[in-house]
C-alpha positions as CSV (number, residue, x, y, z in Angstrom):
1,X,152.2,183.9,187.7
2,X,149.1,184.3,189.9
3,X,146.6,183.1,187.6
4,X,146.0,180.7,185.1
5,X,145.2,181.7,181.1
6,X,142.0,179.5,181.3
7,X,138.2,180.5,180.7
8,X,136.1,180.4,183.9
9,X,134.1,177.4,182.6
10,X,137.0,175.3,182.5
11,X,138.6,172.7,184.7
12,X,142.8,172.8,184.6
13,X,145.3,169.9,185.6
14,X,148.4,170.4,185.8
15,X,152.0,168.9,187.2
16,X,154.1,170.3,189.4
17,X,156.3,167.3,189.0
18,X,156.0,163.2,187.8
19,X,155.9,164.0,183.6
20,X,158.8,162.7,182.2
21,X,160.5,161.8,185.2
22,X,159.6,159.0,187.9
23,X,159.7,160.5,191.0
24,X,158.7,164.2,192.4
25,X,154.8,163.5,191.9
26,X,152.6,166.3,192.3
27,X,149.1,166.5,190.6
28,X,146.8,169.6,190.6
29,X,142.7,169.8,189.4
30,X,142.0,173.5,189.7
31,X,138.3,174.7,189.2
32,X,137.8,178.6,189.2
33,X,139.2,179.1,193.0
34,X,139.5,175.6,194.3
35,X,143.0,173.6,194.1
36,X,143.1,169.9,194.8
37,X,146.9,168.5,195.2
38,X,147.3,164.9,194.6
39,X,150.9,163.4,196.4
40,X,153.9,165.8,197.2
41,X,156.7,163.6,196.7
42,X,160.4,164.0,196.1
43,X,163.0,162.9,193.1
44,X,166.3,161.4,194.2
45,X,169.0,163.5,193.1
46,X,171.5,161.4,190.0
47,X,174.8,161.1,190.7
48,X,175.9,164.8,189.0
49,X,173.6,166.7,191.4
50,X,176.8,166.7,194.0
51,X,175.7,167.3,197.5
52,X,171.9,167.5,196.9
53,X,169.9,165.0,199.2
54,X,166.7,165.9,197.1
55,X,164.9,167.4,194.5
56,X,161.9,168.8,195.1
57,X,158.8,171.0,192.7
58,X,159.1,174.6,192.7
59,X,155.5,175.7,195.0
60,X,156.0,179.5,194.2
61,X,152.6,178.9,192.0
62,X,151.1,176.8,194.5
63,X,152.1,179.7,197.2
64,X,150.8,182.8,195.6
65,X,147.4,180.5,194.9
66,X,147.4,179.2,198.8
67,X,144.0,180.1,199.5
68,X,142.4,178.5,196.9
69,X,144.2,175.1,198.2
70,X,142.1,172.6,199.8
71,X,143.6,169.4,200.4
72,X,146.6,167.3,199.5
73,X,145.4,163.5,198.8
74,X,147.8,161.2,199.4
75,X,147.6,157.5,196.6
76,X,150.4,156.0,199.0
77,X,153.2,156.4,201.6
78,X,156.5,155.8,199.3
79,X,158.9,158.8,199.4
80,X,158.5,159.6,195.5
81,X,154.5,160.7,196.8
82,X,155.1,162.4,200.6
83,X,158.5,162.7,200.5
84,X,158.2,166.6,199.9
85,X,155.4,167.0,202.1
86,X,157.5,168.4,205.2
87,X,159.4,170.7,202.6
88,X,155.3,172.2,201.1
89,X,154.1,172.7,204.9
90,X,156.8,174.6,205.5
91,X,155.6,177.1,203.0
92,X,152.1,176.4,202.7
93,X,149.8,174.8,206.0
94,X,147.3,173.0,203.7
95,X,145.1,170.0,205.3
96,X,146.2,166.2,204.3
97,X,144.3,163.2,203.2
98,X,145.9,160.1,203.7
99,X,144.9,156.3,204.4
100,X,146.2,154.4,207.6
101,X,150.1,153.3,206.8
102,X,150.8,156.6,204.7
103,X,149.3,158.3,207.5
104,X,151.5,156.8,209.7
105,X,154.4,157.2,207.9
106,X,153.2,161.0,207.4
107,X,153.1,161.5,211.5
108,X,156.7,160.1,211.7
109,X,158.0,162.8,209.3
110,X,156.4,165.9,210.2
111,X,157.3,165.1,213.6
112,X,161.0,165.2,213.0
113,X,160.9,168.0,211.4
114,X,158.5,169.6,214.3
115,X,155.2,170.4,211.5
116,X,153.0,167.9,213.0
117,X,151.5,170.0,215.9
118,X,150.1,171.9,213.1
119,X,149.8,170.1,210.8
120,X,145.8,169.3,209.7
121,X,145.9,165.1,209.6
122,X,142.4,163.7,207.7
123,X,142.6,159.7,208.0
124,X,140.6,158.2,204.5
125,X,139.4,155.1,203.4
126,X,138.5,154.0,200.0
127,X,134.7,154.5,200.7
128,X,135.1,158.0,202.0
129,X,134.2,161.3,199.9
130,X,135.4,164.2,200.8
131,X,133.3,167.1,199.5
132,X,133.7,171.2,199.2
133,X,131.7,173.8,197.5
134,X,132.4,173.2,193.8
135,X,134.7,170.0,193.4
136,X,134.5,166.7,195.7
137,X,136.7,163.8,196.2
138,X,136.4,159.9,196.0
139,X,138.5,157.3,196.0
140,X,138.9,153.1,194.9
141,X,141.5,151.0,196.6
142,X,144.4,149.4,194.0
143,X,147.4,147.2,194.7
144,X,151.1,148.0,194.9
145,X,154.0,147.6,196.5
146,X,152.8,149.3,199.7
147,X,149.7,149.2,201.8
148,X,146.4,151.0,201.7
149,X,147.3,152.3,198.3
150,X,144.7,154.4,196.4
151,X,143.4,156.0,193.3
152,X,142.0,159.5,193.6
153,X,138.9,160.7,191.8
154,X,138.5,164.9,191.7
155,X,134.7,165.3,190.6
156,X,134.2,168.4,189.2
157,X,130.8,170.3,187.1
158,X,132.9,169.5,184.0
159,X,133.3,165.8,184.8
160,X,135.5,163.3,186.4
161,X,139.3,163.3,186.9
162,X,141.1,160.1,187.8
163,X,144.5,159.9,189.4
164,X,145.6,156.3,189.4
165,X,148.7,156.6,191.9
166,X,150.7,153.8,191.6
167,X,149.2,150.0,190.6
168,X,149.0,146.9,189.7
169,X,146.5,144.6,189.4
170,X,147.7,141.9,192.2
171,X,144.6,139.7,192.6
172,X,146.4,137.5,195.1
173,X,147.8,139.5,197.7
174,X,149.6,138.1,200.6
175,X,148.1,137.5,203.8
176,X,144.6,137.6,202.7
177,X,144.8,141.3,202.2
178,X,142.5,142.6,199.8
179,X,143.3,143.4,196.3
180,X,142.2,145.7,193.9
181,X,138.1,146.8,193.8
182,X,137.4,146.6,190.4
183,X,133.9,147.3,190.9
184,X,134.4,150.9,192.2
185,X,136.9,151.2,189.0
186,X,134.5,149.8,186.7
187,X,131.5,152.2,188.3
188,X,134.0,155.3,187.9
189,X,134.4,154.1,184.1
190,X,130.5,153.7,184.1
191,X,129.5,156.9,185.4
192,X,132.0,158.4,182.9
193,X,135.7,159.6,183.4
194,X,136.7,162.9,181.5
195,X,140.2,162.2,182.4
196,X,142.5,159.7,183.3
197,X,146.0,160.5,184.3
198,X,147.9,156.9,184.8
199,X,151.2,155.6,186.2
200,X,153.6,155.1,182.9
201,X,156.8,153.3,185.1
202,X,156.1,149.9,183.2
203,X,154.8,151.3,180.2
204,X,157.8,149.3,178.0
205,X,157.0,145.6,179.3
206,X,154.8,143.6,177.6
207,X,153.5,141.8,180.8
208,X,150.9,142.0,183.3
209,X,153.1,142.5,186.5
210,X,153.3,139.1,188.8
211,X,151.7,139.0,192.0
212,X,153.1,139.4,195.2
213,X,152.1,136.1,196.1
214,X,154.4,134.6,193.6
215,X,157.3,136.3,195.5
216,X,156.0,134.9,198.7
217,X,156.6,131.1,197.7
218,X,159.4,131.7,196.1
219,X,161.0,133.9,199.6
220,X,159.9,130.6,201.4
221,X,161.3,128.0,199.9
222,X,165.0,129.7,199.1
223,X,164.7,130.0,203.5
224,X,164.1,126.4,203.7
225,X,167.3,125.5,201.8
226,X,169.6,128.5,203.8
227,X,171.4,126.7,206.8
228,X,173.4,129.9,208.5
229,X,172.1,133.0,208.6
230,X,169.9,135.2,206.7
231,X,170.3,138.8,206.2
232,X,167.1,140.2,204.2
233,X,167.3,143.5,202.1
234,X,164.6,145.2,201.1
235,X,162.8,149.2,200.6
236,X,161.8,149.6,204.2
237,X,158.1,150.7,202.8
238,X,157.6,147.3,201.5
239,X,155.0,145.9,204.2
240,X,154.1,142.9,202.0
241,X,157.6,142.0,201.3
242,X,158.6,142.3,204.7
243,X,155.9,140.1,205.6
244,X,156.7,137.7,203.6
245,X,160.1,136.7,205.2
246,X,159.1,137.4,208.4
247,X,156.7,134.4,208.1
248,X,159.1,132.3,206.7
249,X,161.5,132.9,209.3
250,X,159.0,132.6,212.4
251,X,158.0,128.9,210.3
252,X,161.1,128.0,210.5
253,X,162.3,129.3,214.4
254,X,164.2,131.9,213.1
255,X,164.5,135.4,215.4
256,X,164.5,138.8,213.8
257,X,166.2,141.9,214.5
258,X,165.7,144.6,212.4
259,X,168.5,147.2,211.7
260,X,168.1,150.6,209.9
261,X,165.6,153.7,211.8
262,X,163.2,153.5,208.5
263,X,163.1,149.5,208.6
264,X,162.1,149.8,212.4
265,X,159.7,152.5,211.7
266,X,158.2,150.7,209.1
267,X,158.0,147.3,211.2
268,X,156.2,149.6,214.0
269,X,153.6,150.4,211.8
270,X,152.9,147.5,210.1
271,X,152.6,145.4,213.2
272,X,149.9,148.4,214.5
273,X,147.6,148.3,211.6
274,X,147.7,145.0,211.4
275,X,149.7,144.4,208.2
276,X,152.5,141.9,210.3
277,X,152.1,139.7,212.3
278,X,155.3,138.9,214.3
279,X,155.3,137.5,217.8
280,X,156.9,139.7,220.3
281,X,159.3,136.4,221.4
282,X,160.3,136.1,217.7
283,X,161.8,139.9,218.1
284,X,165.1,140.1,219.7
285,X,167.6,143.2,220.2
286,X,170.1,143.9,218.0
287,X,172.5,143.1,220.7
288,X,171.2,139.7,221.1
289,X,172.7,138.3,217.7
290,X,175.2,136.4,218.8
291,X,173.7,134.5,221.7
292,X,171.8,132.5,219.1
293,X,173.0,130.0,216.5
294,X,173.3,131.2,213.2
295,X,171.0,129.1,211.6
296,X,168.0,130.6,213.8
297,X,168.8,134.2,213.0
298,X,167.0,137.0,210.6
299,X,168.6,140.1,210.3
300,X,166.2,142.5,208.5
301,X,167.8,146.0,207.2
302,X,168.0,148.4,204.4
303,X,170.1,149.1,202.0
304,X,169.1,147.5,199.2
305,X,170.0,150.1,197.0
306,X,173.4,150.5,197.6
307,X,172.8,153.9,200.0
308,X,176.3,154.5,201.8
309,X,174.8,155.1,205.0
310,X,172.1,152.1,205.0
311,X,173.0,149.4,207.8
312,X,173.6,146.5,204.8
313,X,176.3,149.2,203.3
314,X,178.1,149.5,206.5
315,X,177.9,146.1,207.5
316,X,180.0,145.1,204.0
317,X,182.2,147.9,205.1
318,X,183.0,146.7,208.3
319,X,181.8,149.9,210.2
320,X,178.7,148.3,211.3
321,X,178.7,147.9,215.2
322,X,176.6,145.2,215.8
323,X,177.5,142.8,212.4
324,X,180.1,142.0,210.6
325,X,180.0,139.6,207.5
326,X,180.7,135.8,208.7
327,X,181.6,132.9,206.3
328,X,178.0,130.9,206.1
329,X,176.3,134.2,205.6
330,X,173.3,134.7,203.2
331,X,172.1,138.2,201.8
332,X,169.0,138.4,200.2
333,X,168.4,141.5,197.8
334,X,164.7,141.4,197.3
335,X,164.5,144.5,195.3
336,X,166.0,145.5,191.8
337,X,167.8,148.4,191.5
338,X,166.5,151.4,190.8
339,X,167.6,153.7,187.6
340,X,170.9,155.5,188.9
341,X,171.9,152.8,191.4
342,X,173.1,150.1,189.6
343,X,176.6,150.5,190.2
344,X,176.5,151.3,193.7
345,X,174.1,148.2,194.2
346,X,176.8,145.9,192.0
347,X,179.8,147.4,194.3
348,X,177.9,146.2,197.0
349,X,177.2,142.9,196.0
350,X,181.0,142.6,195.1
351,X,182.3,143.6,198.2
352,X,179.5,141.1,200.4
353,X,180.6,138.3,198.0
354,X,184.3,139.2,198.8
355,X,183.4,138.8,202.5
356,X,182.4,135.2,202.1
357,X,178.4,135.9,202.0
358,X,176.4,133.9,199.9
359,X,174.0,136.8,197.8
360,X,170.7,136.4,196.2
361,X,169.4,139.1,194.4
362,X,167.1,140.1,191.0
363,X,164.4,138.7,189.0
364,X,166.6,135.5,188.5
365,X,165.9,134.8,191.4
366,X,162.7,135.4,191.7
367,X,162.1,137.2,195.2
368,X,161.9,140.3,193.3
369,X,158.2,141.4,191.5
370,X,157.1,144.9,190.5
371,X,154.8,146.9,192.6
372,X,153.9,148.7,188.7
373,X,151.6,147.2,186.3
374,X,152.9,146.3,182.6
375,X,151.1,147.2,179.7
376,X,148.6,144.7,180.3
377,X,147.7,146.4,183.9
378,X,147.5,149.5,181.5
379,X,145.2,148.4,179.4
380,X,143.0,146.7,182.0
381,X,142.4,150.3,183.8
382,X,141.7,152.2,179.9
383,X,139.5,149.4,180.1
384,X,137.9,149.5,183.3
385,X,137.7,153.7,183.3
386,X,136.9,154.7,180.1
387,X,137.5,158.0,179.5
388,X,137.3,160.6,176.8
389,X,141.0,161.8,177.5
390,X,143.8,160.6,178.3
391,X,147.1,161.5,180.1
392,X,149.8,159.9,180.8
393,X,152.2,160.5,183.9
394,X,154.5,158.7,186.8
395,X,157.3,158.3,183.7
396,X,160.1,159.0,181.4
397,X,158.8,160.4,178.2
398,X,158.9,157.1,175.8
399,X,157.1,155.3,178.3
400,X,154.4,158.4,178.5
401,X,154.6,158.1,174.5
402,X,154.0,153.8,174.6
403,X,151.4,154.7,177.1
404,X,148.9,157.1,174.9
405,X,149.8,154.6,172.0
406,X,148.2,151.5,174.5
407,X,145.2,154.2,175.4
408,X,144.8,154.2,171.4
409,X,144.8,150.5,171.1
410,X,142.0,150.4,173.6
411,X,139.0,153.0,172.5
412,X,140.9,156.9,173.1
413,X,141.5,158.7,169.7
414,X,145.3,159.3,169.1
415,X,144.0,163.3,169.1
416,X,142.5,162.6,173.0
417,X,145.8,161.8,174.5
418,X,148.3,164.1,175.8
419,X,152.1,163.9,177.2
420,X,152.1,167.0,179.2
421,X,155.7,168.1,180.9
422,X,155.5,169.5,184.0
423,X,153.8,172.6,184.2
424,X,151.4,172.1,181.2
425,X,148.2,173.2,182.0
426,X,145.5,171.0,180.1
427,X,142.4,173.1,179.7
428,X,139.0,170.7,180.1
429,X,135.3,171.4,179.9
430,X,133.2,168.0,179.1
431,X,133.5,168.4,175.3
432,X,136.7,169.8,174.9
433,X,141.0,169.4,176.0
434,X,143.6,171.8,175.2
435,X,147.1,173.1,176.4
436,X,145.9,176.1,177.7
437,X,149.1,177.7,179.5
438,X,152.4,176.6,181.0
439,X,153.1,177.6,184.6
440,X,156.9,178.3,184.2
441,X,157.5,178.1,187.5
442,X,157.6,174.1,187.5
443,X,161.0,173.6,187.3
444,X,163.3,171.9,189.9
445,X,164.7,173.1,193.6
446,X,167.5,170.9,194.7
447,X,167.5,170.7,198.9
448,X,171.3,170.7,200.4
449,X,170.0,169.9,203.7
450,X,166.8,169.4,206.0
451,X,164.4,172.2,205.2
452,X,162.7,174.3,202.4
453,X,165.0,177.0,202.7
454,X,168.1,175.1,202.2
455,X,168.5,174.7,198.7
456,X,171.3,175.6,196.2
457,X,170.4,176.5,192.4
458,X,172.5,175.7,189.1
459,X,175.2,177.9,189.4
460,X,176.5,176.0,192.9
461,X,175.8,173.0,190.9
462,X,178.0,174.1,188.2
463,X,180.8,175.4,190.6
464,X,180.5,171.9,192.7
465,X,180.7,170.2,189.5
466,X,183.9,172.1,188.3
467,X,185.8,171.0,191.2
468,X,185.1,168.1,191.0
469,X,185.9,168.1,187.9
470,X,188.9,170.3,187.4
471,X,190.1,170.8,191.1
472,X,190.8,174.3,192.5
473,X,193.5,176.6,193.1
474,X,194.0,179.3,195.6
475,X,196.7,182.1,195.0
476,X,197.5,183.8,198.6
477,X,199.0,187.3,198.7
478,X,199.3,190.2,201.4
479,X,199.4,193.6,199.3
480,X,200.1,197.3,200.7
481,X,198.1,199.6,199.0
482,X,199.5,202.9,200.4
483,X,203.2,202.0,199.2
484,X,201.8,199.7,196.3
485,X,204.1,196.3,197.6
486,X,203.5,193.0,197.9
487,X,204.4,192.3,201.5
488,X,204.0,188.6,201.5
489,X,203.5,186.3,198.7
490,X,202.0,185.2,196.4
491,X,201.3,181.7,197.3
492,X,199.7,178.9,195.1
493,X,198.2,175.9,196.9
494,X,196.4,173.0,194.7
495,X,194.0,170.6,195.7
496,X,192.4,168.4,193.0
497,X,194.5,170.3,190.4
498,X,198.2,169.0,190.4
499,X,199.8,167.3,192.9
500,X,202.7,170.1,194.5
501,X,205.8,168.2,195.2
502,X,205.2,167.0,191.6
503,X,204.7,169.9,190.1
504,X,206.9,172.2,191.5
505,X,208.1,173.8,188.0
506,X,204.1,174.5,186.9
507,X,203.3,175.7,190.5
508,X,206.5,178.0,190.4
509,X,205.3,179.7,187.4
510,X,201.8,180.2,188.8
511,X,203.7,182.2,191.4
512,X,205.3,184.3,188.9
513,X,202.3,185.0,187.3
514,X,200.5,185.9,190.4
515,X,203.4,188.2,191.2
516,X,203.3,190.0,187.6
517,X,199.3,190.1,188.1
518,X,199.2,192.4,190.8
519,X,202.0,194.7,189.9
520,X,200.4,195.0,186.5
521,X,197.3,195.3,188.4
522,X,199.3,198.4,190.6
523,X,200.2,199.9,186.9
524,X,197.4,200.0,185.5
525,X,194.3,201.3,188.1
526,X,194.8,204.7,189.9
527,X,192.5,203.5,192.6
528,X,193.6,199.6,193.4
529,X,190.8,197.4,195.2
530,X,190.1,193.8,195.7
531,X,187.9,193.1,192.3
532,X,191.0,194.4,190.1
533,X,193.3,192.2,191.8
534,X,191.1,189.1,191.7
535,X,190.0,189.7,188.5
536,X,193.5,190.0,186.9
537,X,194.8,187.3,188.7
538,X,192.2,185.0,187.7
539,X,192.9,186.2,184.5
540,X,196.1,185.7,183.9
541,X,196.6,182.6,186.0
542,X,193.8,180.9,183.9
543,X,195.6,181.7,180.7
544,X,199.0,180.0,181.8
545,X,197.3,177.4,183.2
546,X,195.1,176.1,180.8
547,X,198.5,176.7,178.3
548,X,200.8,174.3,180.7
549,X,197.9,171.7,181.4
550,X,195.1,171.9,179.0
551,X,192.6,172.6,182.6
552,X,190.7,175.2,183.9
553,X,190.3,174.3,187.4
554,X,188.4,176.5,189.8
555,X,190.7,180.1,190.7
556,X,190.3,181.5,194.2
557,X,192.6,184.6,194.9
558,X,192.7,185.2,198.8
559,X,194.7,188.5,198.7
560,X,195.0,190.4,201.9
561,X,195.0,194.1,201.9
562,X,196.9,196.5,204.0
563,X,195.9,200.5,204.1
564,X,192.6,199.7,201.3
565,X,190.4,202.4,204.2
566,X,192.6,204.9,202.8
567,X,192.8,206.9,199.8
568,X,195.9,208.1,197.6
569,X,194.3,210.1,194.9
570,X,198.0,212.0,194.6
571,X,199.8,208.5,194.5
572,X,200.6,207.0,191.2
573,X,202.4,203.6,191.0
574,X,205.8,204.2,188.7
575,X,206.9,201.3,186.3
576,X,210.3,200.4,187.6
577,X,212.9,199.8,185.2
578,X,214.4,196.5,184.0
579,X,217.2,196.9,186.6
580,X,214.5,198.1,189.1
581,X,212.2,195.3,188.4
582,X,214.5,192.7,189.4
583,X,215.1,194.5,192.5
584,X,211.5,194.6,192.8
585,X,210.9,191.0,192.6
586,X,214.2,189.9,194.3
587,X,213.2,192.5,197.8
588,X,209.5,191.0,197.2
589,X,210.9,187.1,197.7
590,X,213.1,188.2,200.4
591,X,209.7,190.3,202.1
592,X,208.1,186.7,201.6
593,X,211.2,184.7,203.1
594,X,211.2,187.2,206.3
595,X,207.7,186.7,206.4
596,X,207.4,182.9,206.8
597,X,210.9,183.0,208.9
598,X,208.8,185.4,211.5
599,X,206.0,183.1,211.0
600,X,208.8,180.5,212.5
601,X,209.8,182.4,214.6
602,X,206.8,182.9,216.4
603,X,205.7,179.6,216.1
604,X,203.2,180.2,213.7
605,X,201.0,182.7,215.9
606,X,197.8,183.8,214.9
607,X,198.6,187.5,213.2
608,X,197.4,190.5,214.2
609,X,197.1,191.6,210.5
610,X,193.1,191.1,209.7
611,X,192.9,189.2,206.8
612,X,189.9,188.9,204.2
613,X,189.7,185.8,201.6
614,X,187.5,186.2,198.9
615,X,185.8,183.8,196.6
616,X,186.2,183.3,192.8
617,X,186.4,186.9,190.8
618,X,183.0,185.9,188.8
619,X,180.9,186.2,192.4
620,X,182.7,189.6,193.3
């Protein structure tokens, strides 16, 4: 799909990812042959994508449009909004728009992954306009859980569409930093908006999200009251937060070292722009720990989701170099979990409490806050903006549906708002909104690994999710196709299925079945290859399997063939009698017993016989 099913008048948005899901944000306005992309962020696999380190949009429509692409504007630097960024450059070289810390964090990724040489870097503030020959771009600063957070505005000769990133309406920062301009909101919603497309994530609390500051006092005085010492867990990305307990432990003569590669990048860059302020004598290495008394030391780190890898996980776990859980200990989980972690972030709260650490974590605490507005936030941006239509997005689907129900309750007909999935293309001239078209490509690509090109589809999924599942069984046979024999074999071997030495009556059965399999398999097919034989052992090993257990675990024949170059039109395979069939089976055993004895023998040498596994008979 090159092109869209929209008339030349009209102005499309569309998602490439972010409806119905929180994460994976991706926004497109698209004017006749001019694409603006708002964020390129990434989705965090749940716990059944096995092995997938992220999911990312599907560009192909984005790709086959490329020229018609001129900028990706950035609202903020958290991973759901940039995170896919290195993955899109590798297909498409478009230019970026980003303010200072998302910036920064930008540079540090595409230089990992060796884009930034080429990369085209455009440094924004919230006064800046950005103009090309038939849309132009503005923006108005908000408040959120990062800094230099922004809204987008795409103007276009139909009228104005607002991206509000992520917000909150925190009108008491910390640190004097400056909150949300209403004004340039307020002027957007003045000059009129034809659409605004909000963030949903806290569309299901009644509230208007706390301020930052709140968290502040709170991360102060539970420092004053801590006598050993403090280990603080937080997202790396939050700037303010890490502010916050920086300050309170410099007030109180604490030193800091900071563990984790995205804490320290994040710690670099807030201390450049200005967002921290932490004395270089208050930093110490890692290594210097211990030459300080407990009570004076602040250990800063991630892992406050639970990730396995994260310096707090490892330090519970005891593989942590540096630290190691002392009695006196106090961990502070400044964050809430996040949907999908909850149990990894309870199993590590168990296993620090186990270790004699004193934990403080969650709202109930109160060092936790937010960095999305409630539906009072919600309703205070309807307010401020105004506009005709109305589109929910950054959230599941009920809280897209409580959104358009609060856009009701403040001026926008029930017939002007829309919950659009991902690759809904909303049709828009001044007067008018419809679902024009549906780009089909928008589905999701799930990355196994670092770049764009390493990424596994359903079916793997499927297959990874079966053995882990069902477990998998491998039946091992060397076969002599000019003489029709089975010269060594078959083997079973089970791993995740049954357990062998327990199982010895099941797994011998498998082996007879093997055994018939390929004779049968002999029998029955002039011309013998590799597909018959997998697919009648798979067959038939299935069927007795699933009889004796009730499973279907994952069947991999590995059958190696003798003589298959060669061709024995004139050679038919001859049933042997009853008598003969014994002998059959009983010279076959006594082929496998000589087999592993020479094996013995030789000490288990490699063997010069070239062997060829294969995978499971539906791939062949």
């Amino acid at each position: 799909m090159s092109k869209l099913d929209i008339k030349n008048n009209e102005v499309a948005f569309y998602a490439m990812g972010g409806l119905g899901e929180i994460g994976k944000n991706m926004y497109c306005v698209q004017f006749q042959d001019e694409i603006i992309i708002i964020d390129c962020g990434v989705l965090f696999p749940e716990d059944e994508l096995l092995g997938v380190d992220y999911v990312i949009q599907n560009y192909d429509y984005l790709i086959e449009n490329k020229d018609k692409i001129k900028g990706i504007f950035i609202t903020h630097g958290h991973e759901d909004h940039i995170g896919g960024l290195p993955f899109f450059l590798q297909k498409v070289n478009a230019p970026i728009y980003a303010g200072p810390f998302a910036m920064s964090l930008i540079k540090g990724k595409l230089e990992e992954k060796h884009l930034l040489r080429d990369a085209e870097l455009h440094e924004i503030n919230e006064f800046d306009e950005v103009h090309f020959k038939k849309l132009w771009v503005s923006f108005f600063r908000t408040t959120h859980s990062i800094p230099d957070t922004l809204g987008v505005a795409v103007h276009t000769p139909q009228g104005t569409i607002v991206q509000t990133g992520d917000f909150k309406f925190d009108l008491t920062p910390v640190g004097h930093l400056p909150g949300p301009n209403l004004q340039q909101m307020a002027k957007l919603g003045d000059d009129g908006v034809l659409l605004l497309t909000s963030d949903s994530t806290n569309a299901e609390r009644p509230q208007f999200t706390k301020s930052e500051r709140w968290v502040d006092i709170h991360i102060r005085r539970i420092f004053e009251r801590i006598k050993g010492r403090i280990i603080f867990a937080s997202f790396a990305s939050n700037v303010y937060r890490l502010r916050e307990a920086s300050d309170a432990a410099i007030a109180q003569g604490r030193k800091i070292a900071v563990f984790g590669r995205s804490m320290e990048n994040a710690i670099t860059a807030g201390q450049e722009l200005g967002y921290l302020n932490i004395p270089k004598d208050s930093l110490i290495d890692q290594n210097e720990i211990n030459n300080y008394p407990p009570e004076k030391v602040l250990i800063m780190c991630t892992g406050s989701q639970g990730e396995p890898m994260a310096a707090l996980s490892r330090i519970a776990n005891g593989t942590h170099r540096q630290i190691t859980i002392q009695p006196g200990d106090t961990v502070v989980f400044s964050s809430n979990p996040i949907p999908g972690n909850t149990t990894s972030v309870n199993a590590l709260i168990n296993k620090l409490e186990e270790d004699g650490a004193n934990v403080i974590h969650g709202y109930v605490n109160n060092i936790h806050t937010s960095g999305h507005g409630g539906q009072i936030d919600e309703e205070f941006m309807l307010r401020l903006m105004k506009p005709k239509f109305f589109a929910p997005v950054h959230g599941e689907y009920r809280m897209q549906k409580i959104h358009t129900k609060l856009a009701e309750m403040t001026g926008v007909p029930q017939e002007n708002s829309f919950i659009l999935a991902n690759g809904d293309v909303l049709a828009l001239t001044k007067d008018s909104a419809r679902i024009a078209d549906h780009i089909e490509s928008a589905a999701d690509v799930y990355i196994d690994g670092r770049d764009a090109g390493d990424t596994v589809g359903n079916p793997e999924i499927h297959e990874r999710r079966l053995l882990s599942e069902e477990g998998v069984v491998t039946a091992v046979a060397v076969v002599d196709l000019k003489d029709y024999q089975i010269v060594a074999g078959p083997d079973i071997v089970s791993r995740g299925f049954v357990y062998m030495h327990e199982s010895q009556e099941l797994i011998k059965a498998a082996n007879h079945e093997v055994f018939w399999a390929i004779l049968n398999t002999f029998k029955n097919h002039k011309h013998v290859d590799r597909r018959a034989l997998n697919r009648t052992i798979i067959s038939r090993l299935q069927k007795l399997l699933y009889a004796r257990t009730g499973r279907r675990p994952v069947i991999i024949p590995m059958v190696t063939i003798l003589n298959g170059d060669r061709h024995y039109e004139n050679h038919h395979y001859r049933q042997p009698s009853n008598k003969k069939k014994a002998n059959h089976e009983k010279n076959n055993n006594n082929n496998r017993k000589s087999h592993h004895q020479q094996r013995k023998n030789n000490g288990h040498k490699k063997q010069t016989v070239k062997k060829e596994p294969v995978g499971a008979g539906k791939n062949e």
